[in-house]
N, C-alpha and C positions, 0 to 999 in steps of 0.2 A: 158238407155238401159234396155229391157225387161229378166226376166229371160229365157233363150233359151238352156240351157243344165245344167239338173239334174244332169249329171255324174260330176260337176263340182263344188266342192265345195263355191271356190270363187263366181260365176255363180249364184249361189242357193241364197248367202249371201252377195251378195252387189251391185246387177243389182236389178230393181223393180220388184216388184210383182202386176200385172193385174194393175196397176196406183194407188197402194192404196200408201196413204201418207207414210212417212220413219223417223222417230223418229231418229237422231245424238246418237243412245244409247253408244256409247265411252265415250259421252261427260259427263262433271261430271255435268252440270245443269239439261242435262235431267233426267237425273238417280235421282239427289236430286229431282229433280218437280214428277217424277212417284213415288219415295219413299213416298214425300210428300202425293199425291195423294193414294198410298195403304196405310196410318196409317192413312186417312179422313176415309176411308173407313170401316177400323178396328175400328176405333170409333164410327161408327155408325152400329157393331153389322155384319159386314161383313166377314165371316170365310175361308170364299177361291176366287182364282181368277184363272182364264186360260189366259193363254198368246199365245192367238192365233198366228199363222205363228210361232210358234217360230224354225221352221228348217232355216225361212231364216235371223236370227240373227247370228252375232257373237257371237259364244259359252263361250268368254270371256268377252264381253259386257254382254252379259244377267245374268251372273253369277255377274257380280257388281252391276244388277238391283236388280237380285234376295235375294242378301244380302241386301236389304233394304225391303225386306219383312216380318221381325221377327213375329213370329203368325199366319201368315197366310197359308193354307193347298197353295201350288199351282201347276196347271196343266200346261204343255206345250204340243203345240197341235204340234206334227211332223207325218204328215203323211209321208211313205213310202212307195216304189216302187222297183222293180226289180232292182237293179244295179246303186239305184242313190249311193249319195258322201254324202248325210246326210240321215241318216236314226233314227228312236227311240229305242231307247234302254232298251230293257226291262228287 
């Protein structure tokens, strides 16, 4: 199911987005395989990353991604809107 209502938290975070692929980020292998893959990265001299979509994440999954980030500056990309249910927080 397509994301089809902003006002809707769940809605936002766990229906797709435009068909882009969906990473299991709950799961503990994915999260070890992105960790893995942001300290390749860090090793080769890489100082930051953006986590693009990250409005339509689980704000508690992404926070166990982002503890596997140590060193790295990083961005998440939340755009917001009029009255949606996630919004950035500045």
């Amino acid at each position: 199911m397509q994301v089809s209502n902003y006002q809707d938290q769940y809605n936002v975070q766990y229906c797709d987005l435009v068909g882009l692929p969906d990473l299991c980020t709950g799961c503990e292998k994915v999260q070890q395989a992105i960790g893995q893959y942001l300290g390749a990265l860090r090793s080769l001299g890489v100082v930051g990353v953006r986590m693009d979509a990250a409005k339509h994440m689980n704000p508690t999954e992404l926070a166990a991604v982002l503890a596997r980030t140590a060193g790295l500056y990083v961005f998440q990309e939340v755009i917001g809107g009029a009255g949606e249910a996630v919004m950035p927080n500045w």
